[in-house]
C-alpha positions in Angstrom: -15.4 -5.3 2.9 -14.6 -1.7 1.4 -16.4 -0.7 -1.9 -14.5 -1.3 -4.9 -14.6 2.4 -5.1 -12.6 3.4 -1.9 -9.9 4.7 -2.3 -6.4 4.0 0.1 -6.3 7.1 1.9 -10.0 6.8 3.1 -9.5 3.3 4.1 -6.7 4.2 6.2 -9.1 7.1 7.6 -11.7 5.0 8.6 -8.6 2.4 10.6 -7.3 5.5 11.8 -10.9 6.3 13.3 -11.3 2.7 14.7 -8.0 3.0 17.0 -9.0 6.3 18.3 -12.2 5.3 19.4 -10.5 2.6 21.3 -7.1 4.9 22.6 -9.3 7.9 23.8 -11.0 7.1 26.8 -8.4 4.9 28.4 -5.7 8.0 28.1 -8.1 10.5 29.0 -8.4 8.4 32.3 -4.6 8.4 32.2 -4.1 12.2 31.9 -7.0 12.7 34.9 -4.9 10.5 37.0 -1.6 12.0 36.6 -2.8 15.5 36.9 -3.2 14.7 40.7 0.3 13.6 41.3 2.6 15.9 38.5 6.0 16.4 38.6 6.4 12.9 41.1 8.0 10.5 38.8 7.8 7.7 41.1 4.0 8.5 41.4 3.6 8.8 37.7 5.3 5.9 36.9 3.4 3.9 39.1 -0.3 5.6 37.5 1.5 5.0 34.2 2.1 0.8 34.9 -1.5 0.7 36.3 -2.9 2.2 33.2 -0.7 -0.4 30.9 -2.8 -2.9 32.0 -6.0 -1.5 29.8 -3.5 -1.6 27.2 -2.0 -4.6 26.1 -1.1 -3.4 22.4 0.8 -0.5 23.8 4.7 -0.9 23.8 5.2 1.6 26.6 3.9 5.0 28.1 5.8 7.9 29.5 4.5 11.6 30.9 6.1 14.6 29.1 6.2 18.6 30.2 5.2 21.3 28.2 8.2 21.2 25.9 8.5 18.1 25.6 11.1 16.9 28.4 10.1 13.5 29.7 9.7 13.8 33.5 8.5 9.9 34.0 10.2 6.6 32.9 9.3 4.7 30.1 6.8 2.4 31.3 6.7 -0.9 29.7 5.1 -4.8 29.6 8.6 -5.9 31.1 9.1 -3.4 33.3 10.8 0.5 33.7 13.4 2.1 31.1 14.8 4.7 33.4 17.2 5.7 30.5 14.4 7.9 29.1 13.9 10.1 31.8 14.8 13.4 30.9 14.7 12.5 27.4 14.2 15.5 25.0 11.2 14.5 22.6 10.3 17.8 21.1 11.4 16.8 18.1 9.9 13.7 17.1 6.9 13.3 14.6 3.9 13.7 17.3 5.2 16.4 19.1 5.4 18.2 16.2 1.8 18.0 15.0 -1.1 20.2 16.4 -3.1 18.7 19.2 -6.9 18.8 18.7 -9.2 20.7 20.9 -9.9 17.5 22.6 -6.4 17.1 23.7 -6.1 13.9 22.4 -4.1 13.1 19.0 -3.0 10.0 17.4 -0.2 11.0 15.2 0.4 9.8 11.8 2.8 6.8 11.5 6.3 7.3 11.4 9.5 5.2 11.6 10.5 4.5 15.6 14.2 5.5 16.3 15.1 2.2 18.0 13.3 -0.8 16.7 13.2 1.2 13.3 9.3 0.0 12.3 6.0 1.9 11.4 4.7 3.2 14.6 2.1 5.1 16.4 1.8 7.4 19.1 -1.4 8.4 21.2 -0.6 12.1 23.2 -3.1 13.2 25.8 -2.8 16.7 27.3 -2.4 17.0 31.3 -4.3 20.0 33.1 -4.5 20.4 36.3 -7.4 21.2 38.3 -8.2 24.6 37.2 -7.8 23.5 33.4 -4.1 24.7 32.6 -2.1 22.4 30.2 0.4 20.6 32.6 2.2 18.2 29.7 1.3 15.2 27.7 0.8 11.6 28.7 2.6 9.5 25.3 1.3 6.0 24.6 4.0 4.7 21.9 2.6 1.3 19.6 4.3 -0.8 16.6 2.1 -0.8 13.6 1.8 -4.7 13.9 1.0 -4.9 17.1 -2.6 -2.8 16.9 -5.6 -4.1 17.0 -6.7 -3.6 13.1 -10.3 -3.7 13.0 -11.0 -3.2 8.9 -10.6 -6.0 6.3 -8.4 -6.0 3.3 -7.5 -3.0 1.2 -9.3 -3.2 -1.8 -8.1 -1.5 -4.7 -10.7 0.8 -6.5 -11.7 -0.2 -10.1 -10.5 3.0 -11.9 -8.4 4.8 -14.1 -4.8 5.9 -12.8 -2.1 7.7 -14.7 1.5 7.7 -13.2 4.1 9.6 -14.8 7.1 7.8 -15.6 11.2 8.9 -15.6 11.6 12.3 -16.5 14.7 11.4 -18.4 13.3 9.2 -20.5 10.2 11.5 -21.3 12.5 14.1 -22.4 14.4 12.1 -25.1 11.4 9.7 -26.3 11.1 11.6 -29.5 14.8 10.9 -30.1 13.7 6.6 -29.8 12.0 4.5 -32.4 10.7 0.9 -31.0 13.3 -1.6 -32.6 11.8 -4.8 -33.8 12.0 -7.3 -30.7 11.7 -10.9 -31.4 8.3 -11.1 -29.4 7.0 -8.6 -32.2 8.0 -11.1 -34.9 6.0 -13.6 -33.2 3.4 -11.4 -31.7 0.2 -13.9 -33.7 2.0 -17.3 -32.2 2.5 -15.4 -28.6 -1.0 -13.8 -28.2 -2.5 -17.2 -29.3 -0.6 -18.8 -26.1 -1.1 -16.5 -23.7 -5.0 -16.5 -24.0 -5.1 -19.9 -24.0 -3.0 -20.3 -20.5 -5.4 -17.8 -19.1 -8.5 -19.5 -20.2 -8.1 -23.1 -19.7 -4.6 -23.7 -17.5 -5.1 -21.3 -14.5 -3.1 -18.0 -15.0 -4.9 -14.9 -13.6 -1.9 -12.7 -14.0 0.4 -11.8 -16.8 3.1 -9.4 -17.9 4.2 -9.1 -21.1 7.4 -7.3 -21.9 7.5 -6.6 -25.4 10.3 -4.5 -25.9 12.5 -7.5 -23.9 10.6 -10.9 -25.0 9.4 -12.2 -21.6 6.3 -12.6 -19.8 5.8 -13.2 -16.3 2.6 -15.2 -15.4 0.9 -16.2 -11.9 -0.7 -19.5 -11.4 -4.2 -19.9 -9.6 -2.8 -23.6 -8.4 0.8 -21.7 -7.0 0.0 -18.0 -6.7 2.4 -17.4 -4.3 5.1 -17.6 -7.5 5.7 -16.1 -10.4 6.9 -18.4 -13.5 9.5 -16.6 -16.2 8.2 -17.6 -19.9 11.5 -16.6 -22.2 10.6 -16.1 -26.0 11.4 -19.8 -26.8 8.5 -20.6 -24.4 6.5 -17.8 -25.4 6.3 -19.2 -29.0 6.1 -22.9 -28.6 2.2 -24.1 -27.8 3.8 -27.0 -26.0 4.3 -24.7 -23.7 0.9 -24.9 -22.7 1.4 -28.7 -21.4 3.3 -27.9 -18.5 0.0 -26.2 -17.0 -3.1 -28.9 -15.8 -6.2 -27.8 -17.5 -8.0 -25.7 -14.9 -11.8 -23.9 -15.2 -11.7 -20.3 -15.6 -13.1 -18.8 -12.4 -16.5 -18.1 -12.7 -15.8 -15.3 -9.7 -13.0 -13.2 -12.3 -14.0 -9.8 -13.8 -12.7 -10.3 -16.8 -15.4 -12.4 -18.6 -13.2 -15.2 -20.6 -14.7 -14.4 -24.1 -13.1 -10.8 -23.9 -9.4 -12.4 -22.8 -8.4 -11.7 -26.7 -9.7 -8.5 -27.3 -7.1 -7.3 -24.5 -4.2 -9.1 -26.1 -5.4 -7.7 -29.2 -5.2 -4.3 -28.2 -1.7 -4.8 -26.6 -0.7 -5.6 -29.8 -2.4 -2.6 -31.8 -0.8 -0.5 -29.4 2.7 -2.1 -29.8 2.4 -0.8 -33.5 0.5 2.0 -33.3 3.6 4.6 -33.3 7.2 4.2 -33.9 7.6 6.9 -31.0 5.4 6.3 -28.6 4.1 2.8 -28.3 3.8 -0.4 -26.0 6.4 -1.1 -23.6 4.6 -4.0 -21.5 1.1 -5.1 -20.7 -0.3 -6.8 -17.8 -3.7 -8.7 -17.3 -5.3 -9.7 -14.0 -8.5 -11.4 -14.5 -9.8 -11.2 -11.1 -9.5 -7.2 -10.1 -10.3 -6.8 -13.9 -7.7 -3.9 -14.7 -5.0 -3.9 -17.4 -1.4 -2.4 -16.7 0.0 -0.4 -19.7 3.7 1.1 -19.8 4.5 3.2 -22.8 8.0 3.9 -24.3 7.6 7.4 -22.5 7.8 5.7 -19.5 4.0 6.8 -18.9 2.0 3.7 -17.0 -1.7 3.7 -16.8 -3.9 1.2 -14.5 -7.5 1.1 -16.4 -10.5 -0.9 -15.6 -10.9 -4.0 -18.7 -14.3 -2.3 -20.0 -12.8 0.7 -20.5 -9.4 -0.1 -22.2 -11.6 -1.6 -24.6 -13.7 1.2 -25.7 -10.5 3.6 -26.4 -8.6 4.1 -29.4 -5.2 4.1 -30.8 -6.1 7.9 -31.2 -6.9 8.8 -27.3 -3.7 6.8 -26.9 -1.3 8.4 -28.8 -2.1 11.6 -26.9 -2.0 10.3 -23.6 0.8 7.6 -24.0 
């Protein structure tokens, strides 16, 4: 599993290295091969079928000269696309990046012209015998269909800041918050909410203040989201339509700090007639709160830490 502290980019770094390690070899064989029979497309096809069969996640492989120019048919699992010989690829993603002084590069994904899905491509330069670049050999593969080696994504347990409309930054110091019906309730609405996170099973919850909703997610149905209107928001026999349910002893969010969060949604509603709460979210399990500002500004922050800033540091970063 990665470290809470990976970040996206490196996990994709470390996938990236995985298929390489295991696209290399089998197209260096490839190039070696072809190199003896170049320019014969009938002999390059049939090197290029042979050489499918160490591949099975490949969708098809082709041979390319110097500028790109396709002078074999796509090979393929169900056989030869002779349309693509003589295709012009020069100007697709992979051509266009710089091959490594190994002569091998696995591009970065793009979207295929045809079937219109993230996709791969391996290129392998082709020398002839006294070492003088020949072409390419292309392997092409669907993002699905690779052998993914890493687990899960994890998202990393820190602070992010994302900037929000620029429209609606420029005129927020022409807004005041208007009195939503939430606000008027805010005591009742708090006092709900912690309880269907602490003892009926919801790990996840947004809270729209500015438009008197929240959204929650159920541990017993978390493939669905449930819409809680105001009416709902301030009734506690709300609270009956959830079975009693343990809170998880593997959340990150210990149970006892549940209301200081809600609390400090609702200091930050009031904080500033300019710039204050928009929404707050809560997940109990990756332990981070979601905050959206009437700038438009949203911040991802780890529980712990929300709770040892003030309205002050707010205020200036809102």
């Amino acid at each position: 599993m990665p470290s809470s502290t990976e970040t996206l980019r490196e996990s994709i770094a470390c996938q990236r290295e995985a298929l390489i390690a295991i696209l290399q070899e089998p197209l260096r064989r490839l190039a070696a091969a072809c190199g003896e029979m170049w320019g014969v497309r009938a002999a390059l096809d049939a090197a290029l079928r042979e050489a499918l069969t160490t591949l099975p996640s490949c969708q098809s492989l082709y041979a390319l000269d110097t500028d790109g120019v396709q002078i074999s048919d796509n090979v393929g699992h169900e056989g030869l696309m002779e349309e693509n010989f003589g295709r012009d690829r020069s100007e697709r993603p992979y051509l266009r990046e710089v091959v490594p002084s190994t002569g091998f590069l696995l591009s970065q994904a793009y979207i295929s012209l045809q079937a219109r899905r993230p996709s791969l491509t391996a290129i392998q330069i082709v020398r002839n015998a006294a070492g003088a670049a020949l072409g390419f050999v292309g392997a092409d593969f669907d993002l699905r269909d690779l052998p993914l080696t890493r687990e899960l994504y994890e998202e990393p347990r820190h602070w992010r800041q994302i900037k929000g409309d620029p429209s609606i930054r420029g005129t927020v110091f022409h807004q005041t918050r208007s009195e939503s019906e939430m606000d008027r309730h805010i005591d009742t609405v708090l006092g709900v909410v912690e309880e269907l996170i602490a003892e009926h099973g919801v790990f996840h919850v947004m809270l729209h203040f500015s438009s008197n909703r929240a959204v929650i997610w159920v541990m017993g149905d978390p493939y669905r989201y449930r819409l809680l209107d105001i009416e709902a928001l301030i009734d506690p026999d709300s609270c009956l339509a959830y079975p009693r349910m343990s809170y998880p002893a593997n959340a990150l969010v210990p149970v006892a700090h549940i209301r200081a969060v809600l609390d400090s949604f609702r200091a930050l509603r009031f904080m500033d007639e300019t710039l204050y709460l928009r929404s707050g979210t809560l997940n109990i399990f990756n332990g981070v709160v979601g905050l959206t500002f009437s700038c438009d500004g949203s911040h991802y922050i780890p529980y712990d830490e929300f709770l040892r800033m003030d309205q002050a540091f707010w205020v200036g970063a809102g």
